[in-house]
Each structure stands twice: as C-alpha cells, then as structure tokens.
C-alpha positions as CSV (number, residue, x, y, z in Angstrom):
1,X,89.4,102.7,92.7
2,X,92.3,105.1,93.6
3,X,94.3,102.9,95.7
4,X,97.2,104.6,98.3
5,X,99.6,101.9,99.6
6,X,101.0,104.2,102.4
7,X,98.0,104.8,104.4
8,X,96.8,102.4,106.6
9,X,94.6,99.3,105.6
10,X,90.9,101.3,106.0
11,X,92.3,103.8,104.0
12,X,94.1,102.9,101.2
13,X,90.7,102.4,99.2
14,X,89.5,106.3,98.2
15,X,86.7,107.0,98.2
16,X,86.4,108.9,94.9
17,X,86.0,107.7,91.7
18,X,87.3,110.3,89.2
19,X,90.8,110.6,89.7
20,X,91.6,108.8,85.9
21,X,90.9,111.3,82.8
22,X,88.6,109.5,80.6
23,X,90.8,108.2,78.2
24,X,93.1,106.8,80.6
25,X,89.6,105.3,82.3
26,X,88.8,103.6,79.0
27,X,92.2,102.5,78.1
28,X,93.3,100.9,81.9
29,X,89.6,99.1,81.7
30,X,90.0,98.1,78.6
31,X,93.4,96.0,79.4
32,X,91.9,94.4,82.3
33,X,89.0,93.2,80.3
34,X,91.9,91.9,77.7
35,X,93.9,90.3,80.2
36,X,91.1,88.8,82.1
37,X,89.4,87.4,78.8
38,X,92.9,86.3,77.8
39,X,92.7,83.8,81.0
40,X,89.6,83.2,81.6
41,X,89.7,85.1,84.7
42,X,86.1,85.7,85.8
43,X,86.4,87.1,89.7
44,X,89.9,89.3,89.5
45,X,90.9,92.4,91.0
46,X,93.6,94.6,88.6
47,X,96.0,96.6,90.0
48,X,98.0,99.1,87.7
49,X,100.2,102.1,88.3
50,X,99.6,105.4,86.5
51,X,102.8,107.6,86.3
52,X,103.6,110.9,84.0
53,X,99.9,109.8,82.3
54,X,101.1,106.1,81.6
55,X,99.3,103.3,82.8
56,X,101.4,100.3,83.8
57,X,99.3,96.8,84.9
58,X,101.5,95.6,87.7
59,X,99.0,93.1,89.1
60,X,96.3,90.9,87.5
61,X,96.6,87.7,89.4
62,X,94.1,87.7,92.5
63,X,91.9,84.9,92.0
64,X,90.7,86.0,95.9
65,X,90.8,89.5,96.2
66,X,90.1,91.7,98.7
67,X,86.3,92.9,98.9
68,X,85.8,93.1,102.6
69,X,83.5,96.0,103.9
70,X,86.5,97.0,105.9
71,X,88.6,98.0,102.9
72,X,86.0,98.7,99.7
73,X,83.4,100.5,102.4
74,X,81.6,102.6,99.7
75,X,82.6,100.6,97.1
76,X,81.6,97.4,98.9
77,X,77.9,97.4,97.3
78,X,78.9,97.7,93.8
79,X,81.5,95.1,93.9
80,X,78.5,92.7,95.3
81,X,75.8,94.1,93.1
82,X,78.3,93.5,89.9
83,X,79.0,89.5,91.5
84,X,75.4,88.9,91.7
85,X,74.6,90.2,88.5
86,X,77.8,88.1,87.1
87,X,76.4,85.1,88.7
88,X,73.0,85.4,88.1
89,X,73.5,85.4,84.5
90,X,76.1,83.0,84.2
91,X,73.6,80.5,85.9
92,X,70.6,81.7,84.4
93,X,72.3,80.9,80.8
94,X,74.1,78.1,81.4
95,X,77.1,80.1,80.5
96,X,79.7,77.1,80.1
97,X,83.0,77.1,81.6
98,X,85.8,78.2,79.7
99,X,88.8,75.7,79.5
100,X,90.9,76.3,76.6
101,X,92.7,79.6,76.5
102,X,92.4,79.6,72.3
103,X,95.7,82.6,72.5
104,X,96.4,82.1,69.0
105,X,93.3,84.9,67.9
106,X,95.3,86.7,70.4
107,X,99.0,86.0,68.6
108,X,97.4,87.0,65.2
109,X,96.6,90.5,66.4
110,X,100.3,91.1,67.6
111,X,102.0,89.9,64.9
112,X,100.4,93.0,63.0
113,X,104.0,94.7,62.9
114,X,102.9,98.1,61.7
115,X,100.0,98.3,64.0
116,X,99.7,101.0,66.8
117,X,99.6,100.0,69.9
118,X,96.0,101.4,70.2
119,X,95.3,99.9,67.2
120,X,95.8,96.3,69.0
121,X,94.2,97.4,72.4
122,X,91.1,97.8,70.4
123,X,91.3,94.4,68.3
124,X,92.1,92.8,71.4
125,X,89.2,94.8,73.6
126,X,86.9,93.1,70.5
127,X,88.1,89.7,71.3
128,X,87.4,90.3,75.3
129,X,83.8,91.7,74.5
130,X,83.3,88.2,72.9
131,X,84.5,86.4,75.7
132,X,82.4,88.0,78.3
133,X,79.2,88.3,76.3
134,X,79.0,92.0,76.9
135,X,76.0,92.8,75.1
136,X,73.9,89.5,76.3
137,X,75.1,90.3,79.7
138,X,74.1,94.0,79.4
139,X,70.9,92.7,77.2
140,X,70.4,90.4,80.4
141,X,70.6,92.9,83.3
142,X,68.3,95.2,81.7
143,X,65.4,92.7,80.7
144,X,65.4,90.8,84.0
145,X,68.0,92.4,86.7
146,X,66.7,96.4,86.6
147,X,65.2,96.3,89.9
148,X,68.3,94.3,91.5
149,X,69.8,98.3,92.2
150,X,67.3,99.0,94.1
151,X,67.1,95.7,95.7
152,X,70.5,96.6,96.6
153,X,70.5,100.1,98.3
154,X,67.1,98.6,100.4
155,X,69.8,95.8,101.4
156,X,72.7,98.1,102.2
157,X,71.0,100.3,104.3
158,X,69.1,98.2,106.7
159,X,69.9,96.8,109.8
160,X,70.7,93.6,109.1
161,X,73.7,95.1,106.9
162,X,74.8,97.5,109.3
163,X,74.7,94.5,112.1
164,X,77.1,92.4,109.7
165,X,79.6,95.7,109.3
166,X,79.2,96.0,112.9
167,X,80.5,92.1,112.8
168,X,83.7,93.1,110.4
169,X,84.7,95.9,112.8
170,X,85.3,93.9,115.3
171,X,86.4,90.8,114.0
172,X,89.4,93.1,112.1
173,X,90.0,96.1,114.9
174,X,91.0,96.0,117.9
175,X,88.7,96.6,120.8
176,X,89.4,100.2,121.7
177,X,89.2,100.5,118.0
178,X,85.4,99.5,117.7
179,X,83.6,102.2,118.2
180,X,85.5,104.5,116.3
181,X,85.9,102.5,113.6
182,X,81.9,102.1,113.6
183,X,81.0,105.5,113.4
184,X,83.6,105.6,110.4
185,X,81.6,103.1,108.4
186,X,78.6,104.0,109.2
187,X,79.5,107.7,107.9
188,X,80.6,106.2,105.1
189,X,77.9,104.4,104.1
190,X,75.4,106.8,104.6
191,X,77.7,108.7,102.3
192,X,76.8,105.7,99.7
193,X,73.2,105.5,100.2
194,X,73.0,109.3,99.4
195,X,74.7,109.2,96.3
196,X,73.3,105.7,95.2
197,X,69.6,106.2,95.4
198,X,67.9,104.4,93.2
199,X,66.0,105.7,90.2
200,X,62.5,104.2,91.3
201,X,63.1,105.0,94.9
C-alpha cells in the first residue's frame, strides 16, 4: 500500500495498488518476507521508502500494526482475509512455534563475497519460502479455504459490517465528523465490493 505521511490519518493509506513497477513489487516483497522469516515475525507490517527507483526498508518492527477500518478501508478485507487464512492453517497443521532464529543459514549466504546483491536476495527469499511453508500454505488455501473469498465479500458487505464501521467512525471522529466520515467509508467500500466480486458470485 502506497502510504503518504503528509495527509491526514484517513488518508495516508491509497487506495491504489499499482504504484511499484513489478520488479521493484517483487524485490520490496521479497525483503519483507526475508526479514520477517529472519525473526520469526508472523503478524508485521513493513514500511520501506522508494526513492530514484531504490527501495530502502525503514521499518519492520510492528508486532501491532495498524489494520483498523479507519486507516486500511479498502484494504481492510484483504488484510483480514490473509489473518484468517494465516491462522487457520497454522492451527489446522499444528504449525509449531518457531523459537530459535537458526541465522547462521542466513550468515553463510552473505559471506558469498563475489555474490550480487540479487544473487543473495534470491538465496535468502529461498530460505524465507521454507520458513513460511509457502507452497503447503498455498497447497492449503486452495484444497480447503477457496470458498473463504467469497465468504468474505458476503461478510464485508452486509449490515452487520457496515454497523461495526459505523462503530469505528465514531469511536475515532469527532462528532460533527460522523456523518461525513460515514458516507466516506461507505463510498469506499462499495468501491471494494465492486472490484472484489468473487469468482462464484
């Protein structure tokens, strides 16, 4: 998510989702996996600045972050979709808790002096794909999960969650902000449940 630290809090979240070229997309997600397989971070958020084309992770240390309605709106079901799905099959598995950090695996691919940088990333990336159980998980989600999207959208468009966003709105806003600040995420959401229809649906 493009994130815009000078707008105010509703805003800073776009709304858009292509603003990275794809191999910048696949290189900043590839070093959060890394860094969160690297410690055993499991619920993260990862911040990084892209300047002149560079990506530069500035901050990868939010064991609580931020995934109210108020400041994901459209992005608020896919972050909770993804958790579920994250939970479900670390319970349904009996996926153990990791305790030891084992960086040595980790040492040995740096000490590669006459490796590229990219060269590393991907070694690294290799080690992280472990660590999460990409494939299982993906293997997981598709054998007993596929219906959980739709699930989903039914979820995030009924009244019960728009009577919880009403909730958020005024337990953050001010009082003369409510009803604007309602219409706003209702707009938005219906924005969401155009774009997100399920396949079965």
């Amino acid at each position: 998510m493009c994130y815009r630290p000078e707008k105010p809090m509703h805003e800073r979240y776009e709304e858009r989702v292509d603003f990275l070229d794809e191999k910048l997309a696949d290189e900043i997600t590839m070093i959060s996996r890394v860094i969160n397989a690297y410690f055993r971070w499991e619920f993260n958020s990862c911040e990084t600045i892209v300047k002149n084309g560079v990506a530069w992770p500035i901050d990868y240390a939010n064991a609580c972050p931020d995934v109210a309605i108020t400041s994901l709106h459209v992005h608020f079901p896919w972050a909770m979709t993804s958790l579920l799905k994250w939970t479900v099959f670390c319970a349904a598995t009996n996926r153990p808790m990791a305790i030891d950090l084992d960086q040595r695996v980790y040492f040995r691919i740096a000490d590669h002096e006459t490796w590229s940088f990219e060269r590393k990333l991907q070694e690294y990336f290799k080690l992280a794909e472990q660590y999460f159980q990409t494939d299982r998980f993906t293997d997981f989600c598709d054998r007993h999960l596929s219906h959980l999207d739709e699930v989903a959208h039914e979820y995030f468009t009924s009244t019960e969650f728009d009577d919880l966003m009403v909730k958020m709105v005024h337990e953050t806003f001010k009082p003369h902000e409510h009803e604007h600040f309602t219409v706003h995420y209702r707009w938005l959401m219906s924005q969401w449940a155009k774009s997100h229809v399920p396949a079965h649906a």
